[in-house]
FIKOLKOL-683124 format. One record per residue (C-alpha): residue in one letter; x, y, z. Coordinates in steps of 0.2 Angstrom, whole numbers, padded with zeros to 4 digits, always signed. Layout:
// residues N
aXYZ;...
// end
This chain:
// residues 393
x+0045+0083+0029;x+0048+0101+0029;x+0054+0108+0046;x+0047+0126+0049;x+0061+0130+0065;x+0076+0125+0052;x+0068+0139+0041;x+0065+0151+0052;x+0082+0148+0063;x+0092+0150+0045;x+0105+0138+0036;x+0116+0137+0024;x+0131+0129+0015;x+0147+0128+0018;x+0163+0123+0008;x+0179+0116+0013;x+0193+0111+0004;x+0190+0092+0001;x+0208+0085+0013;x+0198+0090+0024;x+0184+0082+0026;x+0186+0068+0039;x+0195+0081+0053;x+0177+0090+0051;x+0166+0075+0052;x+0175+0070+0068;x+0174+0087+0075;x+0157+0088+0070;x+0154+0072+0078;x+0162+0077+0094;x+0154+0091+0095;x+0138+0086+0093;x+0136+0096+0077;x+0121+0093+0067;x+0125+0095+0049;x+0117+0087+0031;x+0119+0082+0014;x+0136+0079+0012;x+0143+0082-0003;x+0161+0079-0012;x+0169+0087-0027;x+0187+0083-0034;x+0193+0099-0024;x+0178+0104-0012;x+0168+0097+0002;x+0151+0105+0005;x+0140+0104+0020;x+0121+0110+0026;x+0120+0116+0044;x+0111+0129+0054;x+0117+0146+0056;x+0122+0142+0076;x+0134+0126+0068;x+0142+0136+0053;x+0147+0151+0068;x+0154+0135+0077;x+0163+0130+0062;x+0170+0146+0057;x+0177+0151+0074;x+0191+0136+0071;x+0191+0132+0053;x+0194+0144+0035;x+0174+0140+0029;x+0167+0148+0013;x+0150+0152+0015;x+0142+0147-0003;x+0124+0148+0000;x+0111+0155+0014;x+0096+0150+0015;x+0078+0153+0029;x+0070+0168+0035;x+0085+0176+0039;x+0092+0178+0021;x+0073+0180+0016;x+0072+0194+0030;x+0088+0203+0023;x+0083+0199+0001;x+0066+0208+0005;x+0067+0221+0021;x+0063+0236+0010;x+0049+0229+0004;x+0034+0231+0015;x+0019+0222+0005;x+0029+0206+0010;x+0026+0211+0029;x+0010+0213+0029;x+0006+0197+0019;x+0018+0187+0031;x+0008+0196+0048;x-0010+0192+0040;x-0002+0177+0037;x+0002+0172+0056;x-0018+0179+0061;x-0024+0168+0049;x-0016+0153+0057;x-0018+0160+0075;x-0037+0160+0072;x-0037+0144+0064;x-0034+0135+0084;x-0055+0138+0081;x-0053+0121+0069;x-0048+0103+0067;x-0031+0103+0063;x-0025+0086+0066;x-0037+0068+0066;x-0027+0053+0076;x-0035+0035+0073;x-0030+0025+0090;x-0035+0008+0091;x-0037-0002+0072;x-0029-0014+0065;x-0040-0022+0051;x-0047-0007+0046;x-0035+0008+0038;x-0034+0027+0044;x-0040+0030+0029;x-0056+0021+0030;x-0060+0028+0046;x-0058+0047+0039;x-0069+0045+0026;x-0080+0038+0038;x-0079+0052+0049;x-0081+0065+0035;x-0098+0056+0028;x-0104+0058+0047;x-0099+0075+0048;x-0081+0078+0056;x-0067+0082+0044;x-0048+0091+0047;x-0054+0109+0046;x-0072+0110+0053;x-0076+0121+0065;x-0075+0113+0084;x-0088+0124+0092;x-0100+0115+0080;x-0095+0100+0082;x-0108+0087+0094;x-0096+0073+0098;x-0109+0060+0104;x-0118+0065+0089;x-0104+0060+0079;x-0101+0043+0088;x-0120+0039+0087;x-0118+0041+0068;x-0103+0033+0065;x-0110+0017+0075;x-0127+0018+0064;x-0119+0019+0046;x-0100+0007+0048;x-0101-0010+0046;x-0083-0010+0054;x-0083+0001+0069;x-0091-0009+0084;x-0086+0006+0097;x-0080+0023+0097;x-0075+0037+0106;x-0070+0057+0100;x-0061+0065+0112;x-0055+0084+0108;x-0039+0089+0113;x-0037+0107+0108;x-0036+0106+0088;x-0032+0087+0087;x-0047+0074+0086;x-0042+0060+0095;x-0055+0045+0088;x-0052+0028+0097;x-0062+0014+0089;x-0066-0004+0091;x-0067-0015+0076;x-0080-0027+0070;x-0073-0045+0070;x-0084-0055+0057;x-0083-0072+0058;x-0080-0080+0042;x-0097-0087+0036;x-0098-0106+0032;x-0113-0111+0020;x-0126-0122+0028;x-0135-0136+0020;x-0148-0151+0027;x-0139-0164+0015;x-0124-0164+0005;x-0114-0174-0005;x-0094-0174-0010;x-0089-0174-0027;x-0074-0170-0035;x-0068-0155-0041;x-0057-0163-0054;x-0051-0181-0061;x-0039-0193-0053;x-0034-0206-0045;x-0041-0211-0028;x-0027-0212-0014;x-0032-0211+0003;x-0049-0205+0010;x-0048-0193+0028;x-0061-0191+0043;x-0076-0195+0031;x-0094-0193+0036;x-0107-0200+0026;x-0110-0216+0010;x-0091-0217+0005;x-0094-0220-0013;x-0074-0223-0018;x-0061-0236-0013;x-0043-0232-0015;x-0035-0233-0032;x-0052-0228-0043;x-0050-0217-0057;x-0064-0203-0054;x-0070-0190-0067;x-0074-0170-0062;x-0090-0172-0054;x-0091-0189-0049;x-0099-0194-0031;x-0086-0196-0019;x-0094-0198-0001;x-0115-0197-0002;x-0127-0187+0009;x-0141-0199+0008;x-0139-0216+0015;x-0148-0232+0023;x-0149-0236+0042;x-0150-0253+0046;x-0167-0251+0051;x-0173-0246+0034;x-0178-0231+0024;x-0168-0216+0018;x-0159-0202+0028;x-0149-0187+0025;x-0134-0180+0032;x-0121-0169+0025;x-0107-0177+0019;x-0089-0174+0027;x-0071-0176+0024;x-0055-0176+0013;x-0053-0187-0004;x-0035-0186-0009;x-0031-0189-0025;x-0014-0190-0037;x-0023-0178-0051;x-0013-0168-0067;x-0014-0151-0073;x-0005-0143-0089;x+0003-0124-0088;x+0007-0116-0105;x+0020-0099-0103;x+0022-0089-0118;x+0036-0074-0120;x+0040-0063-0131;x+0058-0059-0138;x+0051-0042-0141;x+0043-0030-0129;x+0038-0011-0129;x+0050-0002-0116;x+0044+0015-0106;x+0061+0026-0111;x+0059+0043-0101;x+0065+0059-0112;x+0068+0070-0098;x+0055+0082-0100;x+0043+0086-0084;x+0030+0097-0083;x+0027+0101-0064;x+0014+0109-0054;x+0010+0114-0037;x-0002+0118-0024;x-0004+0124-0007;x-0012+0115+0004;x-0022+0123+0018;x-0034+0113+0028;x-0048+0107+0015;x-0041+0120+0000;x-0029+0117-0014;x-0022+0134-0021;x-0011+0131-0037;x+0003+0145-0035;x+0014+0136-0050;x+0013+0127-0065;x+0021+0124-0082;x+0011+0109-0088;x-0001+0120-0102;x-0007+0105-0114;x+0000+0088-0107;x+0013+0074-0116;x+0005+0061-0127;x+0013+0049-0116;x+0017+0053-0097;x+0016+0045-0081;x+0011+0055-0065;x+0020+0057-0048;x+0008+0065-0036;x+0019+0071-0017;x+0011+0078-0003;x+0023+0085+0011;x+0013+0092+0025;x+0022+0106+0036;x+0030+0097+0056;x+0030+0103+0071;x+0043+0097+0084;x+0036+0078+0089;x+0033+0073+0072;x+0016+0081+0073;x+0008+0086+0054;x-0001+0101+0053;x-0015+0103+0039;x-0002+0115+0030;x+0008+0108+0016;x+0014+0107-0003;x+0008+0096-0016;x+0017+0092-0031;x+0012+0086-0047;x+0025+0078-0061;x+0022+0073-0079;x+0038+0063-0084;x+0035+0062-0104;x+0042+0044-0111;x+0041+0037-0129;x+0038+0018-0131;x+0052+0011-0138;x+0053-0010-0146;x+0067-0019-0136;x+0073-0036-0138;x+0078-0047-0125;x+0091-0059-0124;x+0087-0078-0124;x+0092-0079-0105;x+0082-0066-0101;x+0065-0073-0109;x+0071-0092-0102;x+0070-0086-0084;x+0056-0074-0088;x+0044-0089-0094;x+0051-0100-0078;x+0045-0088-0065;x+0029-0084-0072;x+0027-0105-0072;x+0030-0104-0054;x+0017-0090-0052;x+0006-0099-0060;x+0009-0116-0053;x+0007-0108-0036;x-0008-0099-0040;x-0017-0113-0046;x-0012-0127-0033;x-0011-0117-0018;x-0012-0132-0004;x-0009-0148-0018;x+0010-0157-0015;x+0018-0157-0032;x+0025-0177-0036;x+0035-0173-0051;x+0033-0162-0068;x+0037-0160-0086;x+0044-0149-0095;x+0045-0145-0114;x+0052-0129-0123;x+0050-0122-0138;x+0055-0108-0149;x+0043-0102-0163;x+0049-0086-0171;x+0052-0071-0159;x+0043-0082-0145;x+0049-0097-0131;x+0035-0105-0127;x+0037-0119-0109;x+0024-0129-0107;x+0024-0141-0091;x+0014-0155-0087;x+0013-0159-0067;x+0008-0173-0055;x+0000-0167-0038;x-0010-0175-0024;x-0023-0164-0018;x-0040-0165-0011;x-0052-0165-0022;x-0067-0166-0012;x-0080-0153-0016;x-0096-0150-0006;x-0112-0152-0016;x-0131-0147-0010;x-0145-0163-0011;x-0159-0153-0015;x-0174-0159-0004;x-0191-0152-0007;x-0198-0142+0005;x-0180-0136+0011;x-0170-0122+0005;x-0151-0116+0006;x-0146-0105+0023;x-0133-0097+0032;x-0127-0101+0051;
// end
């Protein structure tokens, strides 16, 4: 974050010769001397601090002042030149009448929902950092904002000077579980039968069948010793020992990002809702770059942001460069992306035991595994029943 009181107070750095480093630490330390950025060199020690620390320093140590920095060197660099002052005082007017606007908008109160979400909710219904407070109806807003979110079960817009305090309540959905009148349980792969759980319905399987993807497990539709036919929807677990097959292949050779250590940069001031680029070298981009976008907003004391900021833009130019790993490498490459997959795929299945078999063809290692689970195969399946259809609880 960028800290407008350091600035304005002044700092600077300061050298030391390097034996005597630890005695300034210390003396910083008891002294409650704020300092940063330590650095050492084979015959210096450098230090940032504030102007107030550095007159500390000085009155009892031999300092070299290297750098200043702040308004105060600013100050003294550009006194003679008055264009600055007048810039600098329209400047302050500009951001004294700015206390007319949203500065700031605090999210209290979400959890599933991000900050984010809410603020472009809010801007779609009219509130955004930088809109005009006079014109801004709050119960308008919150009428708005419970109309058009799907999320937002409550809210409440409170204005405290240029801060928007917006507290919601979330919408809690409950998850939504189909409905059928009857139902069968088929299975969702092949296996072997093991043991049947809590089953509702015509159990079609007995322990140890060998069943094929799709074959009726526990039937909706069954006959009550009184005669005829009824429905119901069929309930449980089928467990099964079952087998899958996973195929990993990796390539010895790769294309590898390699940086070249050209950047193109540019930048923006950021005032409210407005971007004004002030620098910028980037002309007509790399071929190949990737792109680092920073924001750093101005802070007050409190860690409180103010809509004031710089935003940089990088292009780090690379070139795509062949590289050739080594047969470790590419072994436990293939192994972990097996256990990815594996896990992926049988999320809730208990693995018995596995297989494995490698292979190298050319430039490539190929790992393929066969593997034994039990799993619950059980798969809910609609009976169609004329005049019936398909709904939701």
């Amino acid at each position: 974050m960028i800290r407008p009181f350091l600035f304005l107070g002044g700092y600077c750095r300061l050298s030391f010769p390097r034996q005597w480093a630890a005695e300034i630490l210390n003396f910083c330390g008891s002294a409650g001397l704020i300092y940063r950025s330590p650095e050492f060199s084979e015959e210096e020690f450098t230090l940032l601090c504030s102007r107030a620390t550095a007159k500390r320093l000085e009155a009892v140590y031999a300092v070299t002042k290297k750098e200043e920095f702040g308004f105060p060197s600013v100050l003294g660099r550009y006194r003679c030149r008055p264009g600055i002052w007048i810039g600098l005082l329209l400047s302050i007017l500009l951001i004294w009448g700015s206390g007319q606007v949203i500065w700031q908008i605090q999210i209290i109160g979400n959890e599933q929902v991000s900050d984010k979400e809410v603020l472009e909710q809010l801007a779609l219904c009219g509130m955004e950092v930088g809109d005009s407070i006079a014109s801004l109806d709050t119960a308008v807003l919150e009428n708005r904002m419970l109309i058009e979110s799907d999320t937002i079960s409550w809210i409440s817009i409170n204005l405290l000077g240029t801060v928007a305090e917006v507290e919601v309540r979330e919408v809690l959905p409950e998850p939504e579980e189909a409905y059928y009148d009857a139902a069968n349980l088929v299975a969702s792969r092949s296996g072997v039968i093991q043991w049947l759980e809590d089953t509702r319905g015509n159990v079609a399987v007995q322990v140890g069948d060998v069943v094929g993807e799709g074959d009726l497990l526990v039937g909706g539709l069954y006959s009550p010793e009184g005669g005829g036919l009824r429905y119901t929807v069929a309930k449980g677990k089928v467990v099964a020992k079952t087998e899958r097959s996973f195929d990993v292949t990796i390539p010895l050779t790769y294309e590898q990002k390699v940086y070249t250590g050209e950047v193109k940069v540019e930048k923006y001031l950021i005032f409210f809702k407005k971007e004004i680029k002030f620098f910028g070298n980037t002309g007509n981009l790399y071929e190949r770059c990737d792109t680092i976008d920073t924001v750093e907003y101005f802070e007050m004391p409190g860690q409180v942001s103010l809509p004031v900021g710089i935003r940089t833009v990088r292009y780090l130019e690379y070139d795509l460069e062949e590289t050739t790993r080594d047969e470790e490498t590419v072994i436990r490459l293939a192994y972990e992306k097996l256990r990815l997959q594996m896990e992926g795929t049988v999320s809730e299945g208990m693995l018995l035991r596995k297989q494995l078999t490698e292979n190298w063809e050319t430039d490539t290692f190929l790992l393929h595994c066969r593997a034994e689970y039990l799993e619950n195969i059980a798969q809910t399946k609609e009976i169609k029943i004329d005049g019936t259809k398909n709904r939701k609880n």
